[in-house]
KEMARRO-980847 format. One record per residue: residue in three letters; residue number from 1; x, y, z of N, C-alpha, C in turn. Coordinates in steps of 0.05 Angstrom, whole numbers, always signed. Example, Ala and Ser with C-alpha at 12.3 -4.5 7.8 and 13.67 -1.06 7.14 Angstrom:
KEMARRO-980847
<'ALA'; 1; <+264; -114; +156>; <+246; -90; +156>; <+264; -66; +156>>
<'SER'; 2; <+257; -45; +142>; <+273; -21; +143>; <+258; +1; +157>>
//
This chain:
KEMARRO-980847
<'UNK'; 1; <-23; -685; -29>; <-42; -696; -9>; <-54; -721; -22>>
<'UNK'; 2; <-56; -741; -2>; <-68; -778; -11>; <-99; -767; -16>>
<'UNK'; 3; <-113; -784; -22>; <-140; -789; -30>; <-154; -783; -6>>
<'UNK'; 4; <-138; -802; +11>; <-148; -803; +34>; <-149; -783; +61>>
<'UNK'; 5; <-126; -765; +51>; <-127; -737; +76>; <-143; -714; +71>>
<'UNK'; 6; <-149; -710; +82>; <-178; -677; +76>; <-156; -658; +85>>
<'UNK'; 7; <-161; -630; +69>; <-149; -607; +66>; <-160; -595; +95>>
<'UNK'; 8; <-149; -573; +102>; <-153; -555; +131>; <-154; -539; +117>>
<'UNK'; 9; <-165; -529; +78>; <-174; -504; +71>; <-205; -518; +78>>
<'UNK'; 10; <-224; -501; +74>; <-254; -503; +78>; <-262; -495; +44>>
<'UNK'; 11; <-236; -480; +31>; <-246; -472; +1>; <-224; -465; -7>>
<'UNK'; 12; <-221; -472; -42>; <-213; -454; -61>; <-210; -441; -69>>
<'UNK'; 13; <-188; -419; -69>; <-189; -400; -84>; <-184; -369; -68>>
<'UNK'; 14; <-191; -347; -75>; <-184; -322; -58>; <-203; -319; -35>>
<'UNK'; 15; <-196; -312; -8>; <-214; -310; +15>; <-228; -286; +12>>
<'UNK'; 16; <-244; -283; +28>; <-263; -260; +31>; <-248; -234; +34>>
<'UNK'; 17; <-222; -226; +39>; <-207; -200; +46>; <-192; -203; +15>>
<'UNK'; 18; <-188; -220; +3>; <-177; -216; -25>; <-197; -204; -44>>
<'UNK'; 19; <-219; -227; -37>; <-248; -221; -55>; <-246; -182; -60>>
<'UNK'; 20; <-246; -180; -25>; <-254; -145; -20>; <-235; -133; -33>>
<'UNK'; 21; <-208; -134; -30>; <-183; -124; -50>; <-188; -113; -69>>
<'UNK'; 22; <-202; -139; -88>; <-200; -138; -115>; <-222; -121; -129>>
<'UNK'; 23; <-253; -124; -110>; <-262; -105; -113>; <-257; -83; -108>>
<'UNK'; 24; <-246; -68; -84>; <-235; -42; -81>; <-219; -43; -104>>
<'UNK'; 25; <-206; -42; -117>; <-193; -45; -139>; <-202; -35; -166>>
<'UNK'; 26; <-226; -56; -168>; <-247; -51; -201>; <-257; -24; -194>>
<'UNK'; 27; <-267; -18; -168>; <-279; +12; -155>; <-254; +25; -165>>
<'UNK'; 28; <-233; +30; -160>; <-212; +53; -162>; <-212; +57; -187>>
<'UNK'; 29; <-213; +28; -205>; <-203; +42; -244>; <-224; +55; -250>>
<'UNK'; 30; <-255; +44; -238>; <-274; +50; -257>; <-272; +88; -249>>
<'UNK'; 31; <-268; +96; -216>; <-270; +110; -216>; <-248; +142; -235>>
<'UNK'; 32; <-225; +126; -227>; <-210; +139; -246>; <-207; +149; -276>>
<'UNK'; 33; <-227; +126; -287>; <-227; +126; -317>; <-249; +153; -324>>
<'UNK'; 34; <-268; +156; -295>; <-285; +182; -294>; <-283; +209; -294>>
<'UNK'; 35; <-256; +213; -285>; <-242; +242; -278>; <-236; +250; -303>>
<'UNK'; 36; <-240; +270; -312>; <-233; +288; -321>; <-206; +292; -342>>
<'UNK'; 37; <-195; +319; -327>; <-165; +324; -325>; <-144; +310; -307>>
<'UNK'; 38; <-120; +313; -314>; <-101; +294; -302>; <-100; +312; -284>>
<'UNK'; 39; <-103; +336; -275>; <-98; +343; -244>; <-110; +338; -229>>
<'UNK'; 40; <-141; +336; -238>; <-165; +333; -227>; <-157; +308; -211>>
<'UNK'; 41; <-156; +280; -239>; <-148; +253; -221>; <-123; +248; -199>>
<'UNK'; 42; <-107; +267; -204>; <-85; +265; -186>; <-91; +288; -157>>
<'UNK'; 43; <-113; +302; -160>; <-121; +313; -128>; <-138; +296; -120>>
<'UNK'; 44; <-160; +288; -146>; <-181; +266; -122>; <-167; +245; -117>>
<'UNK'; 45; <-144; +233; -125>; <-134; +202; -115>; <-118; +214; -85>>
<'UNK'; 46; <-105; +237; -91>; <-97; +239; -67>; <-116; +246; -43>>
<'UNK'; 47; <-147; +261; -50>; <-169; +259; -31>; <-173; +233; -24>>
<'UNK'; 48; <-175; +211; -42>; <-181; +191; -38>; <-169; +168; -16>>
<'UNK'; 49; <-138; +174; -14>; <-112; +165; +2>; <-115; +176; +30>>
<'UNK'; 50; <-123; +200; +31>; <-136; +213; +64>; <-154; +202; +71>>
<'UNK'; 51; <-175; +198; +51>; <-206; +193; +67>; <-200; +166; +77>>
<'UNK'; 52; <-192; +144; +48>; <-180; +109; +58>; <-158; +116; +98>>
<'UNK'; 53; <-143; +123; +92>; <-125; +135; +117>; <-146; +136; +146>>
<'UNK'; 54; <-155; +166; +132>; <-179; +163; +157>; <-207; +146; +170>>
<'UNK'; 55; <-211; +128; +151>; <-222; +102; +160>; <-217; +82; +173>>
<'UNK'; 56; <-185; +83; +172>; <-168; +57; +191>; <-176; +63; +219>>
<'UNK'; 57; <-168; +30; +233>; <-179; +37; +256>; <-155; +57; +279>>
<'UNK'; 58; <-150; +58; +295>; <-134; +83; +308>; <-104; +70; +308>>
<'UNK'; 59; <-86; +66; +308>; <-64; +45; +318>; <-52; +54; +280>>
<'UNK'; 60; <-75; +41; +260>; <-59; +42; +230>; <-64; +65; +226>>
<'UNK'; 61; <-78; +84; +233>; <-92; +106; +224>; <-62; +125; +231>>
<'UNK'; 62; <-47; +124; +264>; <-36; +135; +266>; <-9; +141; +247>>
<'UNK'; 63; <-7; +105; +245>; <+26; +100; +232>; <+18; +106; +199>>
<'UNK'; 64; <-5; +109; +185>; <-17; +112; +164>; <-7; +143; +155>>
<'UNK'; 65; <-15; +153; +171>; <-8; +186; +174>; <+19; +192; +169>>
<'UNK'; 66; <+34; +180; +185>; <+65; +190; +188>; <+73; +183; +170>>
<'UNK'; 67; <+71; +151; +157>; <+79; +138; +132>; <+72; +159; +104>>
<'UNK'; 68; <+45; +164; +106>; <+35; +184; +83>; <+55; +214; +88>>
<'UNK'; 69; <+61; +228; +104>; <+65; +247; +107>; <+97; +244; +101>>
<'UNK'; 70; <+110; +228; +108>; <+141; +220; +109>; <+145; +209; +70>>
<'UNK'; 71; <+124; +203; +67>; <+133; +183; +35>; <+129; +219; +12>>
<'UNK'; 72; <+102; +229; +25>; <+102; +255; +5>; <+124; +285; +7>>
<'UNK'; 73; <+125; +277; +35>; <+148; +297; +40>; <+175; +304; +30>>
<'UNK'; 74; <+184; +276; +32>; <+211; +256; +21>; <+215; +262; -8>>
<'UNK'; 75; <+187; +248; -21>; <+194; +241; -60>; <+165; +252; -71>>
<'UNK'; 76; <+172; +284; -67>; <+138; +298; -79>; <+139; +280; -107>>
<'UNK'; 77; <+154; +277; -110>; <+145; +258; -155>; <+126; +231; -151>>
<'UNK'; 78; <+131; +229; -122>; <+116; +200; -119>; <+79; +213; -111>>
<'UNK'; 79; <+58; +204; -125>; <+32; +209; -127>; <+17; +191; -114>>
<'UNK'; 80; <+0; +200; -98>; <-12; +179; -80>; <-40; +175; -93>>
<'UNK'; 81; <-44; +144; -88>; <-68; +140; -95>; <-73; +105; -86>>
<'UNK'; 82; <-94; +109; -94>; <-112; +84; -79>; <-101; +49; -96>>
<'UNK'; 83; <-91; +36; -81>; <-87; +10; -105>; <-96; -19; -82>>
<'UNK'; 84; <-118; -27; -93>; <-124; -54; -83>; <-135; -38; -49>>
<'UNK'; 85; <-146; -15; -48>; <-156; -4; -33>; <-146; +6; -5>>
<'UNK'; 86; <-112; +5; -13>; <-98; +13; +6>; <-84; +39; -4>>
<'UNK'; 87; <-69; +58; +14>; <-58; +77; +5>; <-27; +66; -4>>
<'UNK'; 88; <-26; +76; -35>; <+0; +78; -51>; <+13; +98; -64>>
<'UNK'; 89; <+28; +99; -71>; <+50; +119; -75>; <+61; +120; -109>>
<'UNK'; 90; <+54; +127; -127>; <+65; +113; -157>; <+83; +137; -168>>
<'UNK'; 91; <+99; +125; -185>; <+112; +145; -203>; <+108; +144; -231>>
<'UNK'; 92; <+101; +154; -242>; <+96; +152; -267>; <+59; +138; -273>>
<'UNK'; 93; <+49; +134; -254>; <+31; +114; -259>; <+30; +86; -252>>
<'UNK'; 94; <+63; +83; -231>; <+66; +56; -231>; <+71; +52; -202>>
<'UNK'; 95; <+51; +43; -185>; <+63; +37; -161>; <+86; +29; -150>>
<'UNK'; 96; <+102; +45; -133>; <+125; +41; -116>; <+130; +31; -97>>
<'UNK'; 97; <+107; +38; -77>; <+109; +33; -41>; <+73; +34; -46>>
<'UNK'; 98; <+74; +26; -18>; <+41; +25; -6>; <+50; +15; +23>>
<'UNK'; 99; <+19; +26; +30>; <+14; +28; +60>; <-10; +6; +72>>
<'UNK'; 100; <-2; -21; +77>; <-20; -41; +89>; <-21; -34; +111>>
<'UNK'; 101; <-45; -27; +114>; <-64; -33; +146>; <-66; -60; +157>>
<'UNK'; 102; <-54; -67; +181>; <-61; -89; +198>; <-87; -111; +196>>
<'UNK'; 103; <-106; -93; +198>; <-131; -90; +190>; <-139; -104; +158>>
<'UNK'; 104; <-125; -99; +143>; <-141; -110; +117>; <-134; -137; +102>>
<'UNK'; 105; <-117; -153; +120>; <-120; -180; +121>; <-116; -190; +141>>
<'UNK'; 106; <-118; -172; +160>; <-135; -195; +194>; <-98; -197; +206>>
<'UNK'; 107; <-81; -184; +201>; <-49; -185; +202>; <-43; -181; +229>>
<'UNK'; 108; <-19; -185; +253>; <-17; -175; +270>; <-4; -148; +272>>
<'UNK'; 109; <+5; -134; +240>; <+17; -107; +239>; <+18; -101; +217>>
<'UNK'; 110; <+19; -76; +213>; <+20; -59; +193>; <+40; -72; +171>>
<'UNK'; 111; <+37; -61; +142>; <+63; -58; +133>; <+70; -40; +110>>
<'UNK'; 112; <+95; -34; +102>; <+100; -15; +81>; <+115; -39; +65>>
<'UNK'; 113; <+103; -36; +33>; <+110; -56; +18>; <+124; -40; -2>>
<'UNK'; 114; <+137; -47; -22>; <+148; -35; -44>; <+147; -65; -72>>
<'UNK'; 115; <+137; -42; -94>; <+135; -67; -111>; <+157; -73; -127>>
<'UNK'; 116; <+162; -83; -149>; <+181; -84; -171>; <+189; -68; -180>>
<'UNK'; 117; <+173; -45; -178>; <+184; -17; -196>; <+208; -10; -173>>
<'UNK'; 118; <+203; -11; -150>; <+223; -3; -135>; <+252; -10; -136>>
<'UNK'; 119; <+275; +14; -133>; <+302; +2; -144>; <+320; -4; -117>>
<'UNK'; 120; <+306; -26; -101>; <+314; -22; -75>; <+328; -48; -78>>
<'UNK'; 121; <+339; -59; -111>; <+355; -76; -108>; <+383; -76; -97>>
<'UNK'; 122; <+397; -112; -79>; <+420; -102; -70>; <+427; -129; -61>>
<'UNK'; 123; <+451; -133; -89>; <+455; -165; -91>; <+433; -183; -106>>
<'UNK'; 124; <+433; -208; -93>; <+409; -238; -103>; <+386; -231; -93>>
<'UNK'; 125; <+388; -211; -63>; <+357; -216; -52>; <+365; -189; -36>>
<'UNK'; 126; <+337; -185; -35>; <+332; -162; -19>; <+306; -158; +0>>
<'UNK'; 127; <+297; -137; +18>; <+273; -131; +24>; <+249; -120; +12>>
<'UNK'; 128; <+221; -124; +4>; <+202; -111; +0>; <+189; -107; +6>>
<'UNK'; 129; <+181; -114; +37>; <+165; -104; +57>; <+175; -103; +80>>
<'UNK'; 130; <+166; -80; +104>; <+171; -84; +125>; <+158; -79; +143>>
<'UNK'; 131; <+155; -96; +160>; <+138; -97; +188>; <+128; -69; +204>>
<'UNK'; 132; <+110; -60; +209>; <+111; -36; +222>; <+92; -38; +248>>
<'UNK'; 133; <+96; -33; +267>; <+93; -35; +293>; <+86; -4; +307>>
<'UNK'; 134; <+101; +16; +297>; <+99; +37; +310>; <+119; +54; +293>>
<'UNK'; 135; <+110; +81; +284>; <+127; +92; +269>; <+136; +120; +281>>
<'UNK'; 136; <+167; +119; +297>; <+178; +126; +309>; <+194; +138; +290>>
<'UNK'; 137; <+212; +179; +310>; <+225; +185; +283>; <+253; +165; +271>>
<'UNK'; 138; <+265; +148; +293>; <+283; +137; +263>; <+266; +119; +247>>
<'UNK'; 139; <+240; +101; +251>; <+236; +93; +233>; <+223; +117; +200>>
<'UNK'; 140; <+217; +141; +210>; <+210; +156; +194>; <+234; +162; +181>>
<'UNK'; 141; <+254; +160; +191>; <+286; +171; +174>; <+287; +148; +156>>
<'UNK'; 142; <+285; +123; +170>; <+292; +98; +148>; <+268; +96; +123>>
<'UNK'; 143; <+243; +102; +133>; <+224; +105; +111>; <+233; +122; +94>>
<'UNK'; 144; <+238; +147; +94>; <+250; +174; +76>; <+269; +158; +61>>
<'UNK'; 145; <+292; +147; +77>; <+320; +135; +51>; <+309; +118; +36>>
<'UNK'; 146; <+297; +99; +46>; <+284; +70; +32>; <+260; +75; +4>>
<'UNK'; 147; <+246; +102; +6>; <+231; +117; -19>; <+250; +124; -30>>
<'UNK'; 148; <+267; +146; -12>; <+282; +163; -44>; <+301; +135; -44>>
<'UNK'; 149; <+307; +117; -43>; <+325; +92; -59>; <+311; +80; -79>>
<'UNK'; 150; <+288; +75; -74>; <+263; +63; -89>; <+252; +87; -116>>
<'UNK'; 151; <+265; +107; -116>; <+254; +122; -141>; <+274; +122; -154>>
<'UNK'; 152; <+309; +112; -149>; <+337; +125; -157>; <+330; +149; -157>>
//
């Protein structure tokens, strides 16, 4: 950009829904680092993944549900818990999948993301998120293959 053209940002840097992210975030370690026993932390994170769930507004709340219910059903090894203040899915400790609400960056839809850990490589390029609109049973069948692919 010239000297002379003005930006159509208003600011620098992370917006107000990142800002909130990152705090939900510092909230989850500090709280984690509090628990106890490892079973302990691994029932309250999964308390924690319902209550986040049941806060969405109705529309993510629903497809939230099926997504949660279809990812634990699928790959019990995968452990749900809270990351960047959305519901996620980890193995080992290491996030796999997660469940974006519409809602938590102002989005026109949902989505189910998968991170690096995921082995949903295939070829140069592949998918790591996908759009969710309504989660119908084949999309619940494609969610099931697409985790258990993502854990090998």
């Amino acid at each position: 950009m010239s000297s002379g053209e003005s930006s159509s940002r208003t600011h620098e840097g992370f917006s107000a829904d990142e800002r909130a992210a990152m705090k939900d975030h510092a909230q989850e370690l500090k709280k984690a680092a509090r628990r106890s026993s490892r079973a302990d932390k691994a029932a309250e994170a999964a308390r924690d993944v319902i209550a986040k769930i049941a806060e969405m507004q109705d529309s993510d709340r629903g497809m939230a549900e099926r997504v949660h219910a279809v990812i634990t059903g699928s790959v019990p090894a995968l452990a749900p818990k809270l990351w960047y203040g959305m519901p996620a899915y980890a193995l080992d400790g290491k996030i796999v999948c997660f469940f974006q609400s519409a809602e938590k960056f102002k989005a026109r839809y949902a989505t189910l993301g998968f991170s690096d850990q995921a082995k949903l490589d295939e070829g140069t390029m592949w998918a790591a998120g996908f759009a969710l609109t309504e989660v119908t049973p084949e999309v619940e069948t494609r969610i099931a293959a697409l985790v258990k692919q993502a854990v090998g």
